[in-house]
N, C-alpha and C positions, 0 to 999 in steps of 0.2 A: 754681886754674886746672886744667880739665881738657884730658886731650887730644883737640880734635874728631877723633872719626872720620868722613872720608869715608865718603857711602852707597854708590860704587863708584870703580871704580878702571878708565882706561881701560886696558887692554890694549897695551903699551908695544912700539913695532915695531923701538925702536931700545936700543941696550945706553944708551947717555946719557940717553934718555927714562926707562927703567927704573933708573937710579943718581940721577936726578931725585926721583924720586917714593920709594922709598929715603932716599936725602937727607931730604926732607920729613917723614916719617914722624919717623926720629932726631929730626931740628932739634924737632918738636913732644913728645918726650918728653925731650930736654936742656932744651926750655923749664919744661914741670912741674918736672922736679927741680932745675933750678936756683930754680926760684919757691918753693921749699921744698915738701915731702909736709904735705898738713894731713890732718887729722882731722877738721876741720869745728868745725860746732856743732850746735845739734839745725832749724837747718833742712835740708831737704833737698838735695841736690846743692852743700851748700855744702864738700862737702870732695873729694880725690881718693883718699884709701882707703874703702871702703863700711864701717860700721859705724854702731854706735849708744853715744851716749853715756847712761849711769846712774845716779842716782841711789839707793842705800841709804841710807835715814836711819836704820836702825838693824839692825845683824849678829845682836843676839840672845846666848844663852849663847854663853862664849867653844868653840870646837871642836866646834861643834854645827850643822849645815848649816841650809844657810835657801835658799831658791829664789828666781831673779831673773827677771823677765820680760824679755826683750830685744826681740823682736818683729822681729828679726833677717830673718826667715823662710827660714833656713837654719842647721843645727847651727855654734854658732860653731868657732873652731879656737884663737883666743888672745883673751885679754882684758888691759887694761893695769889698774890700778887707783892710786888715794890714798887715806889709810887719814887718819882725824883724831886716832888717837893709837899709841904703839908699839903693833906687831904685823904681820903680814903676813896675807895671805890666799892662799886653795890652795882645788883643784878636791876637788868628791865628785864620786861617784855621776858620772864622766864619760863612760861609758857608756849613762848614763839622761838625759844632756844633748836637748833637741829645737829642732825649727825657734822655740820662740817662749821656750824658758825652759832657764836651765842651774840648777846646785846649785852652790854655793861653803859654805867654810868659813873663818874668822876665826879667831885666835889670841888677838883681844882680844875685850873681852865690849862690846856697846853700842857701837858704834863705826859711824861716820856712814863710808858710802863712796861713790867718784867712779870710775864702770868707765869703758869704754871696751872694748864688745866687739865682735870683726872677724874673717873673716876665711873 
């Protein structure tokens, strides 16, 4: 569920008309969050945080960066990730990250992964 935004807003002449519209505002973001935060899936507008979910079917040598295309089209800020066997993953080169691709590194070698990058 996302929150509609109105495309304007009348111009409120009274303090109650304005605690109305106020009101409404909140009531449609307790709605989201009570509806739980999604993620989505890989269709579009199916989720209420903007990101893209990933696919790596394979990390490569273990501590040796590999590049991911996101297609984001905006430098990501976080990413979440699931790894298919022990090890974690971490940022390279995150300064050299761009609007369509970042660098990450693996700790395991060959290792199939499920991003989720946002933000």
């Amino acid at each position: 569920m996302k929150v509609a935004r109105p495309l304007f807003f009348d111009v409120p002449n009274t303090v109650e008309k304005f605690s109305e519209q106020v009101a409404f505002i909140l009531d449609s973001y307790k709605d989201v969050i009570n509806g739980r935060i999604s993620l989505g899936d890989t269709k579009p507008g199916s989720a209420n945080i903007d990101g893209r979910p990933i696919s790596v079917a394979d990390t490569g040598t273990a501590d040796i960066e590999f590049a991911v295309s996101h297609n984001l089209g905006r430098v990501p800020i976080y990413y979440l990730w699931n790894i298919s066997k022990a090890g974690y993953v971490y940022d390279s080169q995150r300064n050299l990250w761009t609007s369509s691709t970042l660098r990450l590194k693996c700790s395991a070698a060959n290792a199939a992964l499920r991003l989720f990058v946002f933000g």
